[in-house]
N, C-alpha and C positions, 0 to 999 in steps of 0.2 A: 410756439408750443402746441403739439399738438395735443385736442380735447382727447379722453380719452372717460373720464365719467360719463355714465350716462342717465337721461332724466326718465324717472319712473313712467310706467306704464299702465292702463288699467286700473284697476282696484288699489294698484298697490302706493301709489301718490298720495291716494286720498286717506286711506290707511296710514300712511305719515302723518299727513295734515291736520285731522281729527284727531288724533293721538297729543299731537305737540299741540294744538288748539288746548284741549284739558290743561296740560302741563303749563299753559301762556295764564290760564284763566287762574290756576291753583296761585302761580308767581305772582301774579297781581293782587291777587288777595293779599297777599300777604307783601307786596311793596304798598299797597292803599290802607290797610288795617290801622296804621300807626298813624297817618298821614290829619286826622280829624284832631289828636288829642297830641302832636308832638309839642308845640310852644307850650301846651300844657303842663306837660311831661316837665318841662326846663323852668316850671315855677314846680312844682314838687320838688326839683332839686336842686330850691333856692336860690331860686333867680325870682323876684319877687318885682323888679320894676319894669311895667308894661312896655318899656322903650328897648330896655336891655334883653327882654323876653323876644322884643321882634327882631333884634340883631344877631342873637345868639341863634334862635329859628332859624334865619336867613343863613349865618353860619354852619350852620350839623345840617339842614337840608342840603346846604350845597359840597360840604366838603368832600364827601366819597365821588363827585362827579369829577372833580380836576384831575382826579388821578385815575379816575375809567375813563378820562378823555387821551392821557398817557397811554396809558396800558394797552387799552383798543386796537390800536394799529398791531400791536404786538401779538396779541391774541385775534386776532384775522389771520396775521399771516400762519399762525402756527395751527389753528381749523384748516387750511388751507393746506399744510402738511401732515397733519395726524388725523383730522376728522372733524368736524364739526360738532358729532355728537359729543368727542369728549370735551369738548369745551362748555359744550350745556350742561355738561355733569359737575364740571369743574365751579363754575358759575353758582348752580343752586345751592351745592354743599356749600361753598364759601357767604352765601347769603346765608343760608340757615344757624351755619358757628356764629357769625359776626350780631346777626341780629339778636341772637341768647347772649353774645356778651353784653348788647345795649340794654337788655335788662337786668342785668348785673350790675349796670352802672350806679355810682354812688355819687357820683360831683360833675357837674355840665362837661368840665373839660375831659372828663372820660368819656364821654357820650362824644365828644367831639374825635378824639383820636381812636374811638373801634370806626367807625363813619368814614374815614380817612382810609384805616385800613382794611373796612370792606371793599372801596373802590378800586382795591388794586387788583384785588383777586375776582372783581366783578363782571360784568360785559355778558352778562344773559342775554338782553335784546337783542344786538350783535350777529351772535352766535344761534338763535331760534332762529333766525330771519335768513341765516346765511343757509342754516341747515333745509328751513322748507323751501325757499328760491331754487335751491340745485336739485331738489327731487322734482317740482313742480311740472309741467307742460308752460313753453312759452308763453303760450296764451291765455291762460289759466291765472296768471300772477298776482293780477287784482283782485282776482275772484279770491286764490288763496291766503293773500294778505289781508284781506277784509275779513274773512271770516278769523284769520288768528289774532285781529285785530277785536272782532268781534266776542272772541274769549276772551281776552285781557278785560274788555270792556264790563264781560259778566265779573270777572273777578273785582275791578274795580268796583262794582257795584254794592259787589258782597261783604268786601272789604270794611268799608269804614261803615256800614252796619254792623258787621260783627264786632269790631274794633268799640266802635262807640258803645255798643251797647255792655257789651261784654266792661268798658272801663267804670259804666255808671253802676251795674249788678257787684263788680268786687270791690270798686274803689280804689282799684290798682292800676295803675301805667303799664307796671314792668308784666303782670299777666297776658298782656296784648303782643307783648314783642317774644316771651316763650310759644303763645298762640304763631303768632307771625313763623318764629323758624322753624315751628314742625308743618308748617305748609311748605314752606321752600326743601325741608326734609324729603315730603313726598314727590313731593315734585322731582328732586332726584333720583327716586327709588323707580318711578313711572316710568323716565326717561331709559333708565340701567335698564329694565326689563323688559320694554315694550318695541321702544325705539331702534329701529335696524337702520343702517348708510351703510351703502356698500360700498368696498376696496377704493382708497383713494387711487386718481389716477398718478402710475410711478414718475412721472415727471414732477409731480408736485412733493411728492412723499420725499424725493431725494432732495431737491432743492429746495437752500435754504436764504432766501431774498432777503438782501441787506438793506437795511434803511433808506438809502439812497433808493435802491429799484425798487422800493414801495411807495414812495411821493413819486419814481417817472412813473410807474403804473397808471396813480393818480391825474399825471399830466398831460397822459397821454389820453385817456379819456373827458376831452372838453367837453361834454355834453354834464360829466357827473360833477364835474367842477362847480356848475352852477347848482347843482342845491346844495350845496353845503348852508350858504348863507339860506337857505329855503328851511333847512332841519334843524340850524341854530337857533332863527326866530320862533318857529313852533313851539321849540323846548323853550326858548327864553321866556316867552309872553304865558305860557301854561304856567310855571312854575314859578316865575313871578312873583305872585303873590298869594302862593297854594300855602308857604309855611304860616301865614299871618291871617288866613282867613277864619283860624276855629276865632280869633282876637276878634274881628269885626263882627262875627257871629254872635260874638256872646255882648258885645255892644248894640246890636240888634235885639237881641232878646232878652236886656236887662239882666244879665247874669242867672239864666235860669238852671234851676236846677239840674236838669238835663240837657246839659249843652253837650254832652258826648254824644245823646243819641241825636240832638236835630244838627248836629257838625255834620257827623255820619250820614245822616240825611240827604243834609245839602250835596256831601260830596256824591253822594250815592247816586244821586237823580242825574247828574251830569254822565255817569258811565251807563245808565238806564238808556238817556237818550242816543249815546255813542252805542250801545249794542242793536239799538232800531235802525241806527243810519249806518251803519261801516260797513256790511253786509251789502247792502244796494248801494253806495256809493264806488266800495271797492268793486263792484260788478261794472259798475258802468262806470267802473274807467277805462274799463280795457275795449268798453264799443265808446262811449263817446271824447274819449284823448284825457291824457293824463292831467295835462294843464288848463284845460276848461274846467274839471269837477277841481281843483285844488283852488281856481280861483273860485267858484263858486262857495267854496269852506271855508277861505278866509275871509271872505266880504262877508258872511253869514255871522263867524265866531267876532267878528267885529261889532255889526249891529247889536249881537246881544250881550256884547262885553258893558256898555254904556249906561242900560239899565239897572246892572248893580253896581252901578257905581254912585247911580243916585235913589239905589233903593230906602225907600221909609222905615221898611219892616222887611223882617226875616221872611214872609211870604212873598213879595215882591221879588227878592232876594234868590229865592229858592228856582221860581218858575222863569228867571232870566237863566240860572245855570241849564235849567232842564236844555233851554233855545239854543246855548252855548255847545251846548254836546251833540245835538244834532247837526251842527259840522264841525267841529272839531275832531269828529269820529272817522271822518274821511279823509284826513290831512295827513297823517303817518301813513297808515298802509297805501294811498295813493303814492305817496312821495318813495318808501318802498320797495315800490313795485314799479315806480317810473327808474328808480338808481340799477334795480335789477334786471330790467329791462336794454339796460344801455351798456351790463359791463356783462365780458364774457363770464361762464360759467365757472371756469378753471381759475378766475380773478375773485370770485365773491368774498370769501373768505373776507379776504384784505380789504376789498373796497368796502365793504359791508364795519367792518374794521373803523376805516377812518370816516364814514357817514357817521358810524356810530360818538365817534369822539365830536362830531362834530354837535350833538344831537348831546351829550356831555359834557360840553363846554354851554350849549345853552343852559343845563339842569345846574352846572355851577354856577353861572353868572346869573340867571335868575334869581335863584332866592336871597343870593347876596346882597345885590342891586336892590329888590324889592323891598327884603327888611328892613337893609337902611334909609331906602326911599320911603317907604312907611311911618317908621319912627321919624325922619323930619319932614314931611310934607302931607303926611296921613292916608291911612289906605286907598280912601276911594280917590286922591289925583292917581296913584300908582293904576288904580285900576280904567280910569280913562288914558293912561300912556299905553298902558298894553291893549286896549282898542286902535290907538293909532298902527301900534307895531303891526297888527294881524291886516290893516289897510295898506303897510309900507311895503310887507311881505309881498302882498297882492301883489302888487304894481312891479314888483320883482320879478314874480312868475310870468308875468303879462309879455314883459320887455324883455327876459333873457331866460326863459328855459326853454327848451326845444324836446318838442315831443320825439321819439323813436322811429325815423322813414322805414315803412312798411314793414312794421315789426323788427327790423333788426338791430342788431344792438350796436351803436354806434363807438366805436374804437378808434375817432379820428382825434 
């Protein structure tokens, strides 16, 4: 196939990049807002036994991801034919509806089927990632993946402050998730207005790649083959045991009264330290090799996984997540930028597509696993498994992923 898109120039890359940077940072606030007080949320509506609280947690965190691990491929390939911006547009609005109906919700198992069927209309990452990689400069990738990484990470920051603090001032849940969709509202509105991609190229526009030619895509690039298992663990071991941590918080702090704003805290400091590191790590992947800064991220997010898991007090607690974010901020946008690195430009979409699913199959088997690993075996073993995971990963990266020969993008 011949290429026929071409990557921005000048002022005008970056002009993208800054652009969907905001728009990455708006999304996150409003994917982290709710993220401090959700098992919360599902004792307000009566779920009342702290075992069934971290199942149900593990549950609604995970469900909207099985079926954005579906959908994914599908929505790659169809960026890939019509655009990538429209798929970013498609993505925000369908967060902003779904998330107003979660605060509509009236009985867990509603909360559980809007959550299902936000994941199908969902795949923002996907699609941001697809869109800035193909305007980018070659060599630029790390740099600009870090820095959109580096948005999100402000948003996450933002997020479960405002989230927390905002649920302790009204005493409401469902106010946080009306807060949540008019962020992903603008975020829409930014992308419709601001955001230009030019002319898909016509070989893509007209064809339309059947299932089949999207796993050989897949097969055909062995080099991207191998992170899959590299983006599932990330996601698995992150989220984990993200739904069940306001629980152990509030077991740290004796039920205090303001456990929405030191949840919000805790979470906050982790994306604090991920917007100091993702910036300089994603720079320096693209001088010192993609697979030396990713092992160095995961031996880092492992060292200080260990510490809260045998923290005494919620301060102890707190200053291990800070250590946790300063690598863990380097592990997506490095990984990335290594997958876009190695697959053609006219392929992103799609590959971008199934990294993504694969990076969705971790956010669902995470919290699943974790809750109910929680409820029988209690939070802090869960939280020494996933120190192991971010070691096994390592040894993963070490032994089977291969950096990019002189910058080209490998399609053997």
């Amino acid at each position: 196939m011949k290429e026929t898109e071409t990557i921005d120039t000048g002022s005008s890359w970056q002009r993208t990049l800054w652009i969907m940077a905001f728009v990455q940072c708006i999304m996150m606030m409003a994917f982290s807002s709710m993220g401090p007080f959700l098992a919360l949320y599902i004792e307000q509506l009566g779920v009342h036994d702290l075992k069934q609280v971290s199942v149900w947690a593990g549950l609604i965190a995970s469900a909207n991801f099985i079926m954005s691990a579906i959908f994914s491929p599908i929505w790659g390939s169809v960026a890939d034919r019509k655009g990538r911006k429209l798929m970013v547009l498609r993505s925000t609005l369908a967060i902003s509806v779904f998330t107003c109906l979660m605060g509509l919700a009236t009985a867990v198992w509603q909360l559980l089927i809007i959550r299902i069927l936000q994941g199908v209309f969902s795949g923002y990452s996907a699609s941001a990632n697809a869109l800035v990689a193909t305007k980018i400069p070659e060599d630029r990738l790390g740099f600009a993946l870090g820095w959109l990484a580096s948005a999100g990470m402000i948003g996450s920051l933002l997020g479960p402050l405002v989230g927390g603090i905002m649920a302790d001032l009204v005493q409401n849940y469902r106010v946080v998730f009306f807060l949540t969709s008019s962020f992903a509202l603008l975020a829409f509105t930014i992308t419709a207005l601001f955001v230009k991609e030019g002319p898909m190229a016509a070989e893509n526009a007209r064809k339309k790649p059947t299932l089949v030619e999207q796993f050989k895509t897949i097969k055909e690039l062995k080099s991207v083959r191998s992170m899959f298992l590299v983006l599932f663990l990330t996601q698995f071991s992150v989220m984990c045991i993200q739904p069940v941590l306001p629980l152990f918080m509030k077991e740290l702090t004796n039920g205090s009264a303001y456990l929405g704003t030191v949840a919000g805290f805790a979470f906050a400091v982790t994306g604090l330290a991920d917007l100091l590191a993702s910036p300089f790590l994603g720079k320096r992947s693209d001088v010192l090799g993609y697979r030396k800064v990713l092992t160095i991220c995961m031996t880092g997010a492992a060292l200080f996984m260990l510490p809260q898991a045998f923290a005494p007090n919620i301060w102890v607690f707190i200053a291990s997540r800070f250590g946790l974010g300063l690598f863990i901020g380097g592990i997506m946008p490095t990984a990335n930028a290594l997958v876009g690195r190695l697959t053609p430009k006219e392929q992103r979409g799609r590959v971008f597509g199934f990294t993504a699913s694969a990076t969705f199959l971790g956010s669902f088997a995470g919290p699943l696993i974790g809750g109910s690993g929680s409820a029988l075996f209690g939070i802090r073993t869960m939280l020494v498994l996933v120190a192991i995971l971010y070691l096994l990963n390592m040894l993963w990266i070490r032994f089977r992923v291969e950096e990019p020969t002189g910058g080209q993008k490998d399609a053997v």
